[in-house]
C-alpha positions in Angstrom: 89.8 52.2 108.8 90.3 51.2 112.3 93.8 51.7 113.3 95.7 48.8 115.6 98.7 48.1 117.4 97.4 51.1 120.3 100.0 51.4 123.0 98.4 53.8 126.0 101.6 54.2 127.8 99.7 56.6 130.6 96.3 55.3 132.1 94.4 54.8 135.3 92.3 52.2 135.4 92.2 52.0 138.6 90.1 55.5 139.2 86.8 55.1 140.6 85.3 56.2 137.5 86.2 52.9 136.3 84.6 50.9 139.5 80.7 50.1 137.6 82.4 47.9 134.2 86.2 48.0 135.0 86.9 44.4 134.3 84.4 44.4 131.2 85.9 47.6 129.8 89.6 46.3 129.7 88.3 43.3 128.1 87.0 44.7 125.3 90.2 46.9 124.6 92.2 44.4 122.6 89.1 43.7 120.0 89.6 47.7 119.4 93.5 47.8 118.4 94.7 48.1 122.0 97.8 46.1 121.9 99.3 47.2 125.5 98.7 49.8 128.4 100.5 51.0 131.3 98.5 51.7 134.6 99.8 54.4 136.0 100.4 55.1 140.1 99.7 57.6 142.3 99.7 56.9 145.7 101.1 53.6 148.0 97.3 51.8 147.3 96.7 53.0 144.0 100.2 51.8 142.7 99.2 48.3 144.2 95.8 48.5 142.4 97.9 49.2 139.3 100.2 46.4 140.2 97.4 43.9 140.6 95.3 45.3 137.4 98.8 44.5 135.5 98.9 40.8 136.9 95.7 40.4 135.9 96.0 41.0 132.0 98.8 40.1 129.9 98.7 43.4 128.1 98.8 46.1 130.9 102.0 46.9 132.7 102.3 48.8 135.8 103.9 52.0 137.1 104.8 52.7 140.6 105.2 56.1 142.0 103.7 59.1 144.5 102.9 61.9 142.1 103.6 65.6 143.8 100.3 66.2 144.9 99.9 63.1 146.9 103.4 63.9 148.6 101.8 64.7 152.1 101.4 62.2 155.1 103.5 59.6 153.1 104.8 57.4 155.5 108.9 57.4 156.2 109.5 53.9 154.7 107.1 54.4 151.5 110.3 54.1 149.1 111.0 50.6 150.5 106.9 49.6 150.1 107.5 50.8 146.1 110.5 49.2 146.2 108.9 46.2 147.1 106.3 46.4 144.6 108.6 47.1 141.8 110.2 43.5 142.6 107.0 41.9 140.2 107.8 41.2 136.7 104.7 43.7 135.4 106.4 47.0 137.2 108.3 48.5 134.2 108.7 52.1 135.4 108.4 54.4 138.5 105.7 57.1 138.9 104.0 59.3 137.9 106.7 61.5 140.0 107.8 65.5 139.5 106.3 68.7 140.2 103.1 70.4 140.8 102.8 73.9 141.4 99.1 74.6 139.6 97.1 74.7 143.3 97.9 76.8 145.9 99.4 75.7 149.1 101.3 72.8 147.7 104.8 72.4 149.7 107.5 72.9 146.8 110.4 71.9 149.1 108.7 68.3 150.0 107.4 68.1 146.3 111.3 68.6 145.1 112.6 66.2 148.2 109.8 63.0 147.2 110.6 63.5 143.5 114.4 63.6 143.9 114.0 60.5 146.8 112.4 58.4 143.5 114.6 59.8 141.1 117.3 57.5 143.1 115.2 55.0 143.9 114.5 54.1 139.8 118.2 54.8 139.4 118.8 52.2 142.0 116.4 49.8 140.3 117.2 50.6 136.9 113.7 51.6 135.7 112.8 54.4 133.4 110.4 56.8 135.4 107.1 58.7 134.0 107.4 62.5 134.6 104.6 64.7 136.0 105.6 68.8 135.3 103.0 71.3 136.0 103.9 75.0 136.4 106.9 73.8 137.2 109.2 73.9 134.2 112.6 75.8 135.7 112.5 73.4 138.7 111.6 70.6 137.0 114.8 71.1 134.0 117.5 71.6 136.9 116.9 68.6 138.5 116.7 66.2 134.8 119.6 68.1 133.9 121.2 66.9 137.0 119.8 63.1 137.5 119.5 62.4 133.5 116.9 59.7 134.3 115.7 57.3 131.5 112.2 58.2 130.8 109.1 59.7 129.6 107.5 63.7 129.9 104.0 62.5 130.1 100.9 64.6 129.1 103.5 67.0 127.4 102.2 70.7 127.0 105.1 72.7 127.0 107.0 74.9 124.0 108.7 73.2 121.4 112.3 75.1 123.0 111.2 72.9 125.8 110.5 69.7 124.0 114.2 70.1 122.4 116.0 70.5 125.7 114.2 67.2 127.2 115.0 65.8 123.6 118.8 66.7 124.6 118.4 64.7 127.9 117.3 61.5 125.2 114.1 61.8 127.0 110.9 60.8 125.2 107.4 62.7 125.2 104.0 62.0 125.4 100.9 63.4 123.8 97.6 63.1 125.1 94.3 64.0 123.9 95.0 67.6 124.8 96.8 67.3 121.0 93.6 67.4 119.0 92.0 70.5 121.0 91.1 73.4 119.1 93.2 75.5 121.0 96.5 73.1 121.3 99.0 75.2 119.0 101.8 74.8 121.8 101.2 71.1 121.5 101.2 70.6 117.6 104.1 73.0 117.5 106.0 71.2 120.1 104.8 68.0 118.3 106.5 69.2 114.7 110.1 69.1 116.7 109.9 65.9 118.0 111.8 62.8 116.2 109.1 59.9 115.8 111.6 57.8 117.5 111.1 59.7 120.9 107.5 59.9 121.0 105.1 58.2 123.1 100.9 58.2 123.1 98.9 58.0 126.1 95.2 58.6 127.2 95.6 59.5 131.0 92.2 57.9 131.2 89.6 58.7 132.3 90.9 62.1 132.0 91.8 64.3 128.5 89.3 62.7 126.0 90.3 63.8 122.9 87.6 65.7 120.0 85.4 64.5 119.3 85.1 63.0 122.6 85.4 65.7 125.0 83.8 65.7 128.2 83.3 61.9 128.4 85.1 58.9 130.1 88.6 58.7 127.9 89.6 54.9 127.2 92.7 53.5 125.6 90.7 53.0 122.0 90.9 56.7 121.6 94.2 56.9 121.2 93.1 56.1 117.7 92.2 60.0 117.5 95.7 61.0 118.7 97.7 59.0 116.2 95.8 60.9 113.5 96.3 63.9 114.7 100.1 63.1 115.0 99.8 61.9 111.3 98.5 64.9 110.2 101.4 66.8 111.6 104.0 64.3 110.5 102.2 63.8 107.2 102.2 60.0 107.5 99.5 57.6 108.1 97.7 57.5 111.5 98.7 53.5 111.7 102.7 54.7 111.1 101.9 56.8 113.7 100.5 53.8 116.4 103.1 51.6 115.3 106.1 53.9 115.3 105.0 54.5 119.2 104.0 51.4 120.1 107.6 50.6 119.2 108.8 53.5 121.1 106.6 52.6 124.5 108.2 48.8 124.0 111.7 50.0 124.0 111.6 53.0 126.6 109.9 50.4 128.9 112.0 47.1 128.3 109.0 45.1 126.8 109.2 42.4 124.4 
């Protein structure tokens, strides 16, 4: 039975794997249970791609934010230009924003400065923000403890001890297709410990298609895999599931 009511609170739309059938793509979503999606930013230009793909269609939102590894070259007043963006009715969170330290040679200090700087800047605004953490989980715990943002831990991955403390900053988390893998026992573990009233879905299109999809394009229908997968943990039906965080995504994010 197809499953609707899909809420993809993390996707990028906007990535050029998207550029040959963009428009015909996001189209077609609603006819597949895709009831709402957030396009997620990056950069200055790609957060104003995501702003425009949100004023294009009623159901996409739009995030604005410099994740960590875009941090270098910004220019000194890009705060004010996402401030500026964040004025239209669609923007209903800042980033994705946090902490990267997977690569080599990323610049922690400025990754920690830029990630703090938005931190204030969503404060100011009163936005929940969408939170980035790679390799960086000590950093990236001192510095919720100490701004207790309203948000989301998107693309979650981490232990389940993890999950609890984010749980205890009345953060949500976010699953993405990473959940159904094979090898994803930190995920379903971390999955079991989390209330179904603080968790989110998301695809992080086109990235993280989930089985039986692997290696191809991910879209916002596939979150109907996810929810079954969450089901299947929860032991309750994979629509529960997609409605319970579709819910979730509308309350977190101030939609009606």
């Amino acid at each position: 039975m197809a499953i609707e009511n899909i809420f993809d609170t993390h996707a990028h739309y906007d990535d050029v794997r998207f550029n040959e059938d963009r428009d015909e793509l996001i189209r077609s979503l609603p006819s597949k249970g895709v009831s709402g999606i957030i396009n997620i930013g990056c950069t200055l230009p790609r957060s104003q791609k995501s702003v425009d793909l949100a004023n294009k269609y009623e159901f996409v939102y739009a995030a604005v934010g410099i994740h960590p590894s875009d941090v270098e070259d910004l220019p000194a007043d890009y705060a004010d230009k996402l401030k500026l963006m964040a004025q239209n009715e669609k923007v209903i969170a800042i980033g994705e924003i946090g902490l990267d330290y997977y690569y080599d040679g990323y610049d922690k200090d400025l990754q920690i400065k830029i990630f703090k700087e938005q931190l204030e800047l969503a404060k100011e605004l009163e936005l929940p923000v969408v939170i980035h953490s790679r390799e960086a989980t000590q950093d990236m715990m001192e510095i919720l403890k100490k701004y207790q943002p309203k948000g989301v831990m998107h693309c979650y991955s981490g232990s389940a001890e993890t999950a609890k403390e984010i749980l205890a900053l009345g953060m949500y988390l976010s699953f993405t297709g990473v959940i159904t893998f094979n090898n994803a026992r930190r995920a379903v573990e971390a999955c079991k410990v989390i209330p179904m009233d603080m968790l989110l879905l998301e695809t992080d299109a086109p990235y993280m298609a989930p089985t039986p999809y692997r290696g191809q394009r991910c879209d916002s229908s596939m979150i109907t895999e996810m929810a079954k997968k969450v089901g299947e943990i929860k032991g309750i039906p994979a629509q529960e599931v997609a409605n319970k965080c579709a819910d979730n995504a509308r309350i977190l994010f101030g939609i009606d």
